[in-house]
C-alpha positions as CSV (number, residue, x, y, z in Angstrom):
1,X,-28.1,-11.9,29.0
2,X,-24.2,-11.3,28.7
3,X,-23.7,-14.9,27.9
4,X,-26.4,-14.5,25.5
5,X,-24.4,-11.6,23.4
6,X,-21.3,-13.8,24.2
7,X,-22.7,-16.6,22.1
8,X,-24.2,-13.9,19.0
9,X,-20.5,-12.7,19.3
10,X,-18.7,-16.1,18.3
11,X,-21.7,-17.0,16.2
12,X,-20.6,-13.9,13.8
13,X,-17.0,-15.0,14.6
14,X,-18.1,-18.2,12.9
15,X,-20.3,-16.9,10.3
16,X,-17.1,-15.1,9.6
17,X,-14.8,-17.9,9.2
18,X,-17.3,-20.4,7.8
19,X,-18.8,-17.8,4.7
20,X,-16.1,-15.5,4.3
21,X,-16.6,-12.0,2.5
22,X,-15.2,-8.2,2.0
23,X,-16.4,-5.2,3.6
24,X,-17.1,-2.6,1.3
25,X,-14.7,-0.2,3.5
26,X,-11.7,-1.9,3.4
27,X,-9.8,-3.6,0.7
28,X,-11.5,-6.7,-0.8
29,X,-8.5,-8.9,-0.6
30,X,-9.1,-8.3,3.2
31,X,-12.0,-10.6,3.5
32,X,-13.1,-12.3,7.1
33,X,-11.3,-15.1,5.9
34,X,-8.1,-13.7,6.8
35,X,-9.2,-11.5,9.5
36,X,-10.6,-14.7,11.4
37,X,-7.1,-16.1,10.7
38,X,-5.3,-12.7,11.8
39,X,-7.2,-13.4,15.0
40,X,-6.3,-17.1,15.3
41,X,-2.8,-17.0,14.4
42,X,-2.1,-14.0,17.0
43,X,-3.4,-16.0,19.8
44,X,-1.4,-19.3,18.8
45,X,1.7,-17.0,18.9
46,X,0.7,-15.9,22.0
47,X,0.0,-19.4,23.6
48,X,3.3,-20.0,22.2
49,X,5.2,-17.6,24.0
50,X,3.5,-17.5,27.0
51,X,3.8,-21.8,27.2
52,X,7.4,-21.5,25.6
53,X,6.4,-24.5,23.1
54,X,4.0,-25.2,20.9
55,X,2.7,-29.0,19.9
56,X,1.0,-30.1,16.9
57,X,-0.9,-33.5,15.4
58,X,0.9,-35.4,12.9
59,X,-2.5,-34.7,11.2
60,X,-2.0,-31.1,10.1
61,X,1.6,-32.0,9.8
62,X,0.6,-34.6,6.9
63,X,-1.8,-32.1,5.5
64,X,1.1,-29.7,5.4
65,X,2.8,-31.6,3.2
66,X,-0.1,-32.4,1.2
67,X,-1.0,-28.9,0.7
68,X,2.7,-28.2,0.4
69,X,3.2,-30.8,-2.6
70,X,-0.1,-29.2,-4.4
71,X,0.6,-25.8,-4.4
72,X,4.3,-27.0,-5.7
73,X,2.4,-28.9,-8.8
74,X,0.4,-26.0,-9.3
75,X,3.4,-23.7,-9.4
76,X,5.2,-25.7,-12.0
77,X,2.3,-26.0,-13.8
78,X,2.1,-22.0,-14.3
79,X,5.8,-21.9,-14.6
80,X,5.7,-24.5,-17.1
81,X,2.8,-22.9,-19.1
82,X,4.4,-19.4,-18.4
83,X,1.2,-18.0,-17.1
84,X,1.0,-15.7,-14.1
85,X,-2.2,-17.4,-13.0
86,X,-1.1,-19.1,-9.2
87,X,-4.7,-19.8,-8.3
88,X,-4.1,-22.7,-6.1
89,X,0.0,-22.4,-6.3
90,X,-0.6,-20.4,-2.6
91,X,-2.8,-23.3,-1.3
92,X,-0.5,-24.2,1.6
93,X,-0.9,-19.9,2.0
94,X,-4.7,-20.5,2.0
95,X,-4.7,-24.1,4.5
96,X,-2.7,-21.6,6.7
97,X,-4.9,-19.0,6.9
98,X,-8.0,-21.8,7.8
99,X,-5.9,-23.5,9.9
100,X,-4.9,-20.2,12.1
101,X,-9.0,-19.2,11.7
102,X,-10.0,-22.7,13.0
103,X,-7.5,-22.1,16.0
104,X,-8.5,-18.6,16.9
105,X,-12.5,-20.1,16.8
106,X,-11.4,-23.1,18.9
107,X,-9.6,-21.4,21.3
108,X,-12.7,-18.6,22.2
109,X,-15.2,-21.5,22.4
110,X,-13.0,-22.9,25.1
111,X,-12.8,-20.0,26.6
112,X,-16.7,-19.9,27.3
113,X,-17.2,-23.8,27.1
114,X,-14.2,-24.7,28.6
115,X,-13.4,-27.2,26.0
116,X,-14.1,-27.6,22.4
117,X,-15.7,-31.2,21.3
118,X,-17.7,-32.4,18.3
119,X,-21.2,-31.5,19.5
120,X,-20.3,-27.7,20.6
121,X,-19.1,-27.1,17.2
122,X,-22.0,-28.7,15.6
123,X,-24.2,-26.2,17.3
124,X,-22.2,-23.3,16.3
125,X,-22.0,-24.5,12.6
126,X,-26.1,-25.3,12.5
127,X,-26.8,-22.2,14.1
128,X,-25.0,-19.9,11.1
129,X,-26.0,-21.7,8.1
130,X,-29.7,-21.5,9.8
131,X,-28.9,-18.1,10.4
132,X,-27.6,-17.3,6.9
133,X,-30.8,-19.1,5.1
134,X,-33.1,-16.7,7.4
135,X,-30.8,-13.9,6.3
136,X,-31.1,-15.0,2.6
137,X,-34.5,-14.2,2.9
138,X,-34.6,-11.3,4.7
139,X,-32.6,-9.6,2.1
140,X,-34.8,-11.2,0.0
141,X,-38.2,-9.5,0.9
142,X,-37.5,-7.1,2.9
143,X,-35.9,-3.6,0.5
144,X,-34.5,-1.5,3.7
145,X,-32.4,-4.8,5.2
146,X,-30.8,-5.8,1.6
147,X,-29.7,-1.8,1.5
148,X,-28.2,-2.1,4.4
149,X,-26.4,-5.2,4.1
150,X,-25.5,-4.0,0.6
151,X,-23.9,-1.2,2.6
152,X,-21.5,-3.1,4.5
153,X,-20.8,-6.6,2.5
154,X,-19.3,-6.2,-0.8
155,X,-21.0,-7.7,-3.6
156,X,-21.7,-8.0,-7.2
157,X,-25.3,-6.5,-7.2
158,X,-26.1,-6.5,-10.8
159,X,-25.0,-10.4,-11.3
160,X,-26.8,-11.6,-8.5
161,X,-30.0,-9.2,-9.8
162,X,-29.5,-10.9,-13.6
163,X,-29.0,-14.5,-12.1
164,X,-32.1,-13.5,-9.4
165,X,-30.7,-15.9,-6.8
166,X,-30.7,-15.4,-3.2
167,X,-28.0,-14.4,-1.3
168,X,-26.5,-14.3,2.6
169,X,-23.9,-12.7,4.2
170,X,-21.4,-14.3,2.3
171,X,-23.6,-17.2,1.6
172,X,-24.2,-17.5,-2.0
173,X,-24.2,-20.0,-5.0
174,X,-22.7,-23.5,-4.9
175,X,-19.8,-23.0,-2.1
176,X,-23.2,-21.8,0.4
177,X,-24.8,-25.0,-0.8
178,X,-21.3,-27.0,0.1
179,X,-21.7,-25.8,3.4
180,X,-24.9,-25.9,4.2
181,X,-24.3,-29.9,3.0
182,X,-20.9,-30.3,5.5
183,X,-23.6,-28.9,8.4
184,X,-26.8,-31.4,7.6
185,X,-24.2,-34.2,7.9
186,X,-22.7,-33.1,11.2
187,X,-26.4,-32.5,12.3
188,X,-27.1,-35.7,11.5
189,X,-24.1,-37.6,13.4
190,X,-24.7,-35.4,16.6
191,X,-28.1,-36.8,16.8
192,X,-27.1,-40.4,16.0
193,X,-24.3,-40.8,18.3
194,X,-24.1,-38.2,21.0
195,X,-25.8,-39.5,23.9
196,X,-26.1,-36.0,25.7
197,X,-27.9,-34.7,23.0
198,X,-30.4,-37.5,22.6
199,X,-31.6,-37.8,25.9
200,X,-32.4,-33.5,25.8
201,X,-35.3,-32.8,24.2
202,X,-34.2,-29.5,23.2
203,X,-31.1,-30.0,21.9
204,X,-32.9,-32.6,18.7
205,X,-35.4,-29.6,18.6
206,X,-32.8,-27.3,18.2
207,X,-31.0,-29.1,15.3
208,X,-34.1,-30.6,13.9
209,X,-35.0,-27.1,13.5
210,X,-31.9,-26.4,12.2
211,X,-31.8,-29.3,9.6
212,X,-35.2,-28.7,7.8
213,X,-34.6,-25.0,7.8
214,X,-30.8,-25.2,5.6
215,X,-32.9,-27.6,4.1
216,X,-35.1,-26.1,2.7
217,X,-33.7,-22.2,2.5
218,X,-30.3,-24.2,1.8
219,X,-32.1,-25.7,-1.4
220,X,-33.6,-21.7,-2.6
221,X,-29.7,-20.5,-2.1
222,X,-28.1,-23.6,-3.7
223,X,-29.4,-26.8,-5.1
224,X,-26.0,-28.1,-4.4
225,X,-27.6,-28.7,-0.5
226,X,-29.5,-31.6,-2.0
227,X,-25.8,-33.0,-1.7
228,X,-26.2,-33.0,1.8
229,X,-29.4,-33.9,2.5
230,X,-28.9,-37.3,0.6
231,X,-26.4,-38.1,2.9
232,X,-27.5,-36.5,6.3
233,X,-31.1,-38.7,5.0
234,X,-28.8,-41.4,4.3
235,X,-27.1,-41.5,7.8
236,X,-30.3,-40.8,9.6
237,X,-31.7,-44.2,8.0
238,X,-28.4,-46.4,8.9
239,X,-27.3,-44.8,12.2
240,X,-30.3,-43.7,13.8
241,X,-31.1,-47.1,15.4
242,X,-34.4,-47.8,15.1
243,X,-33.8,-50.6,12.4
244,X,-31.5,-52.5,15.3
245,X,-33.2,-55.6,16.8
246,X,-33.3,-53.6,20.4
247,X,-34.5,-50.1,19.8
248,X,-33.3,-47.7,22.2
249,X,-35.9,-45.2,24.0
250,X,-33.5,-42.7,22.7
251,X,-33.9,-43.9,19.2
252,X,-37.5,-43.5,18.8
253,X,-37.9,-40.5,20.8
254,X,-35.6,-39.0,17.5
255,X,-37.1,-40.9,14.9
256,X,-40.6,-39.5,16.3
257,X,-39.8,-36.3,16.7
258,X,-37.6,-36.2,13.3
259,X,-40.9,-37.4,11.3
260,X,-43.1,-34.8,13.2
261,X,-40.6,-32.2,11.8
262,X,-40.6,-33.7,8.5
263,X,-44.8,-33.6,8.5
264,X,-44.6,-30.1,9.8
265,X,-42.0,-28.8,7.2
266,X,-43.6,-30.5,4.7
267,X,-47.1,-29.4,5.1
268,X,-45.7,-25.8,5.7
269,X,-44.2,-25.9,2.4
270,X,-46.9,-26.9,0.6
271,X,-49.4,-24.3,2.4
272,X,-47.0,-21.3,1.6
273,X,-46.4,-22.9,-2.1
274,X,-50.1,-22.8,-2.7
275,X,-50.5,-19.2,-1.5
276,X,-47.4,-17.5,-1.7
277,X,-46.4,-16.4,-5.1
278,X,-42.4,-15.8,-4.0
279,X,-42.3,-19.2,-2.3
280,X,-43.7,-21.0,-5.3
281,X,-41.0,-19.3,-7.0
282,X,-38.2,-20.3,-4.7
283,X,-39.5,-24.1,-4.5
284,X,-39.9,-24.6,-8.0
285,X,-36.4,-23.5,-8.1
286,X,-35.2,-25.5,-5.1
287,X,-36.6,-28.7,-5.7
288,X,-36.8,-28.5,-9.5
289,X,-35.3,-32.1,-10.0
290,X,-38.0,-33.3,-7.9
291,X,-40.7,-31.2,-9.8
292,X,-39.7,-32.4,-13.2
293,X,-39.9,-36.0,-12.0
294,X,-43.4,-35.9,-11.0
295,X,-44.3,-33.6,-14.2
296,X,-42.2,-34.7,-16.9
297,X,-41.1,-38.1,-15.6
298,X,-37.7,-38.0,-15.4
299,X,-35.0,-36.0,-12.6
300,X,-33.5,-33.1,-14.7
301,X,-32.5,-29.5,-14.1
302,X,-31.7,-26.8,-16.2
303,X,-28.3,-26.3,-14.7
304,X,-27.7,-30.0,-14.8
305,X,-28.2,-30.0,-18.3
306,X,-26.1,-27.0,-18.8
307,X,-23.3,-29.0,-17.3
308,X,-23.7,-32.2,-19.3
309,X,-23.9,-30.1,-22.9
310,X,-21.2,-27.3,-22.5
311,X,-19.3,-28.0,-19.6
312,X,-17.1,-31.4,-20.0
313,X,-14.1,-30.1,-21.0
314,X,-10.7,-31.7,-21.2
315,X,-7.2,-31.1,-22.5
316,X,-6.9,-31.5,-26.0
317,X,-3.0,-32.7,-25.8
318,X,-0.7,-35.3,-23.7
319,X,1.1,-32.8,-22.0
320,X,-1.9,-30.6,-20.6
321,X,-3.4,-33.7,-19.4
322,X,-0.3,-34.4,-17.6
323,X,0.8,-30.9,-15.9
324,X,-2.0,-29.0,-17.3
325,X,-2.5,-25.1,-18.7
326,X,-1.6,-23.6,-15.9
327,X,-5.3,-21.4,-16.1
328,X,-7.9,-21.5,-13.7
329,X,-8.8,-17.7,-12.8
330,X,-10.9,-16.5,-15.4
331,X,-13.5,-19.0,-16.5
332,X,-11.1,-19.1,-19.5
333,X,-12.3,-22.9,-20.5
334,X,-15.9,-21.6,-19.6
335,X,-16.6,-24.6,-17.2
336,X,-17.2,-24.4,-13.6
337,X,-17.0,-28.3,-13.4
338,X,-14.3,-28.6,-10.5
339,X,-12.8,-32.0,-12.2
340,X,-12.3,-30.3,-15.3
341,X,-10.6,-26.6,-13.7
342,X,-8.5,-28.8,-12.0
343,X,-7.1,-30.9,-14.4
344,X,-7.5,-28.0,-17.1
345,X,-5.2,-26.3,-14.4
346,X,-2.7,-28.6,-13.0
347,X,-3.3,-32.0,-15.1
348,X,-4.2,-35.5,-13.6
349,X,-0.5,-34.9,-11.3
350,X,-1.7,-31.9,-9.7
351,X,-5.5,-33.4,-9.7
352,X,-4.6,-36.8,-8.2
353,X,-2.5,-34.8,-5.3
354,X,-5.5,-33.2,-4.6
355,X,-7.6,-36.2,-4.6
356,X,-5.4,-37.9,-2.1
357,X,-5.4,-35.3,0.0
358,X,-9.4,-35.3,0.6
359,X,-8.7,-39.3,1.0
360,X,-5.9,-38.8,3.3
361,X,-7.9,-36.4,6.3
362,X,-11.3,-38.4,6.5
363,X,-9.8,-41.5,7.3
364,X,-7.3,-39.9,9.6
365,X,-10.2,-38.6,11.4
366,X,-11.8,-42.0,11.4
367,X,-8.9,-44.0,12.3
368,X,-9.3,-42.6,15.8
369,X,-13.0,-42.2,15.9
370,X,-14.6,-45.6,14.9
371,X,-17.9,-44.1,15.6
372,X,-17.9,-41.4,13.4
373,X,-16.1,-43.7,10.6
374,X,-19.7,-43.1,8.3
375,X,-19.4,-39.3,8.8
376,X,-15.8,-39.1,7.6
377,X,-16.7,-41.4,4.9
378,X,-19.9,-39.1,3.6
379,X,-17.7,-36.2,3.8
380,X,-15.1,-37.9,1.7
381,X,-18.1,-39.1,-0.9
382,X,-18.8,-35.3,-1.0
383,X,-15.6,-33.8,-1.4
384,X,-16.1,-35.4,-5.2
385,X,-19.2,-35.4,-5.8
386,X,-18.9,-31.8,-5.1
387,X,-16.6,-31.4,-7.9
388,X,-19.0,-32.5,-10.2
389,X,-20.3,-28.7,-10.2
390,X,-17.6,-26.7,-8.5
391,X,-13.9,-26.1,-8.1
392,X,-13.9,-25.9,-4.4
393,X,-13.4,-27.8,-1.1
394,X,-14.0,-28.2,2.6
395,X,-10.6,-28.3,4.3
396,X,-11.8,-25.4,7.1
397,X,-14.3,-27.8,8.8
398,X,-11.1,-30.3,8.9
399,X,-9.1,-27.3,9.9
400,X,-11.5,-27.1,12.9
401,X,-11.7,-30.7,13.7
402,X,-8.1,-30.6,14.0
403,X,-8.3,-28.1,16.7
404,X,-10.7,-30.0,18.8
405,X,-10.1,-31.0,22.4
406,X,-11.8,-33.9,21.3
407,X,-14.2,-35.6,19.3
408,X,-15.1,-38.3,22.1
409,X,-16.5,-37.4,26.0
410,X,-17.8,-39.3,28.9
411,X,-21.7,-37.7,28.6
412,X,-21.6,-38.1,24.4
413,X,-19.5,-39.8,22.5
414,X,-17.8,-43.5,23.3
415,X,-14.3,-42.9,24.6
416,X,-11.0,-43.7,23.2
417,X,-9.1,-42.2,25.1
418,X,-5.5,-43.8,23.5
419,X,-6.6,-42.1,20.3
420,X,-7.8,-39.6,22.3
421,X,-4.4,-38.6,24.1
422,X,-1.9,-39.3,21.0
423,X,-3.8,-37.3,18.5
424,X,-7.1,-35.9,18.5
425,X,-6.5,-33.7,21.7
426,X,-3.5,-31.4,20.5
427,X,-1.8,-28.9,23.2
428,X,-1.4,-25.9,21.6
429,X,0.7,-24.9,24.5
């Protein structure tokens, strides 16, 4: 039972990190963002001290510097423009503060676990954003729980009330539907490749579980979750095995059981979209692409045809498409297209820096983990395509992959041990 509460304990802790938010009782810029990274960055200094040296990857070191390089573009930009707005000119201050967070995270699950690899943190990750939907519609139907939430988690009541979307702890809107994306594809690479989890039947129950729950709850929060289900889908049909000449018993044990979820979720759907007045409402919604194919004949959305009329906007002169306007806080060009903020911001300098730098840590990761290459390369694919509706990125989950024992063990993943030693398995000592 004490292990039990253990677990709850660092799932908050992750909740924490992984959908930041203010309390209502202390000051907002004090979010669990920073307090995660408080925590981490206290026990790396302690480590530090204790071990009299500290060692890092040349991974975090390169990011450094790419961070580093941004927040210098973004600076000059505002300088440049003499605006006061330094949205992403802290960057580096902000990659910190997820880097310390991912540490502190790291360092409790090896505490309990005794070491941190892919597949523990995949379960942690699942288990919040499963968590989160579940919340989403608890506050959702249930008066007495949103009051109390309310109570605690500070929020923006009457725009979330006009909007009438749903809403987590911390979970909300497109950067919840980023997320829940980043966990469908890790959900989907620990059952393709990590043999300890394929041969026990209730670990793919557990994920499964997970999957088709952010999947569909995911969807009601954030269309932006179809992201991620295109390209966990997408790596289920490559990686599974099951279209190899041998099929592994392992292969079709998944594939089975994945397409008795999929016929259980779907016909659950359908049953409560038939009788259930609020879940009509929140599929409609959801899957409203998918609605307007089959009724209208073509895949459109209200929001996606917001985007395309009033939301592609670009500089109007050489030199703000070169160093920009230095604005981004504000919604002062009205768009929340991610593309356009951040060349609007920081021009196609800042913009291409950026770009790199969500080039540059996926195929860092993959240069030492030639089974997890596909991953890396789906995350990279939706770091832009992200942008497409919103100015935002996933460094923390590279920020915790960074601070992972190790990606590869003898019971799941194939070894490389090389790779293994030289980078992905950093001391912090």
């Amino acid at each position: 039972m004490f292990r039990i509460l253990i677990y709850i304990a660092l799932g908050v802790l992750t909740s924490f990190y992984v959908f930041p938010f203010s309390f209502t009782f202390i000051p907002q810029t004090l979010n669990t963002k920073i307090l995660v990274g408080m925590l981490g960055g206290a026990m790396m200094v302690y480590n530090t001290i204790k071990k009299e040296k500290i060692t890092l990857t040349s991974g975090i070191l390169g990011a450094i510097a790419f961070s580093f390089l941004f927040s210098l573009i973004c600076f000059i930009a505002a300088d440049t423009n003499s605006t006061n707005d330094y949205a992403y000119a802290t960057y580096t201050l902000s990659l910190t503060i997820w880097f310390f967070g991912a540490y502190g995270l790291c360092s409790l699950y090896r505490s309990i676990h005794r070491e941190v690899n892919f597949r523990i943190l995949t379960f942690y990750v699942a288990s919040v954003c499963a968590g989160q939907c579940i919340i989403a519609l608890a506050i959702d139907n249930i008066p007495s729980f949103q009051v109390f939430v309310d109570s605690f988690v500070a929020i923006d009541k009457d725009f979330f009330d006009e909007i009438d979307r749903l809403y987590g702890i911390g979970a909300a809107l497109d950067p919840a539907g980023v997320r829940f994306s980043v966990a469908l594809i890790m959900i989907a690479a620990v059952l393709n490749h990590d043999l300890k989890t394929r041969a026990n039947t209730s670990y793919i129950l557990f994920l499964l579980i997970s999957f088709f729950i952010i999947t569909v709850v995911g969807n009601i929060i954030s269309r932006t979750t179809i992201l991620g289900l295109a390209c966990a889908s997408t790596y289920f049909l490559f990686s599974s095995g099951v279209f190899k000449t041998k099929i592994s018993q392992e292969a079709v044990k998944l594939a089975a059981l994945f397409f008795v979820f999929l016929i259980l979720a779907a016909t659950i759907s359908t049953y409560l979209y038939q009788t259930n007045e609020a879940f009509h409402n929140y599929m409609r919604f959801a899957f409203e692409g998918f609605f307007n194919w089959v009724e209208q004949g073509e895949w459109r959305t209200d929001s996606t045809d917001k985007l395309n009329r009033t939301m592609w906007i670009w500089p109007e002169d050489f030199k703000t498409w070169m160093i920009g306007s230095g604005l981004f806080d504000g919604f002062f060009y009205g768009t929340d297209i991610g593309y356009c903020r951040f060349i609007l911001y920081c021009g196609l300098i800042g913009f291409s820096v950026f770009a790199t730098f969500f080039v540059y840590l996926p195929l860092y990761f993959a240069r030492g983990t030639p089974k997890l290459t596909f991953m890396f390369l789906l995350l990279m694919a939706l770091s832009f395509m992200i942008w497409v509706k919103v100015a935002t990125d996933i460094f923390q989950f590279y920020a915790l992959f960074f601070c992972l024992d190790r990606f590869l063990d003898n019971k799941g993943f194939y070894q490389n041990r090389a790779y293994e030693n030289r980078v992905l398995r950093p001391r912090y000592v």
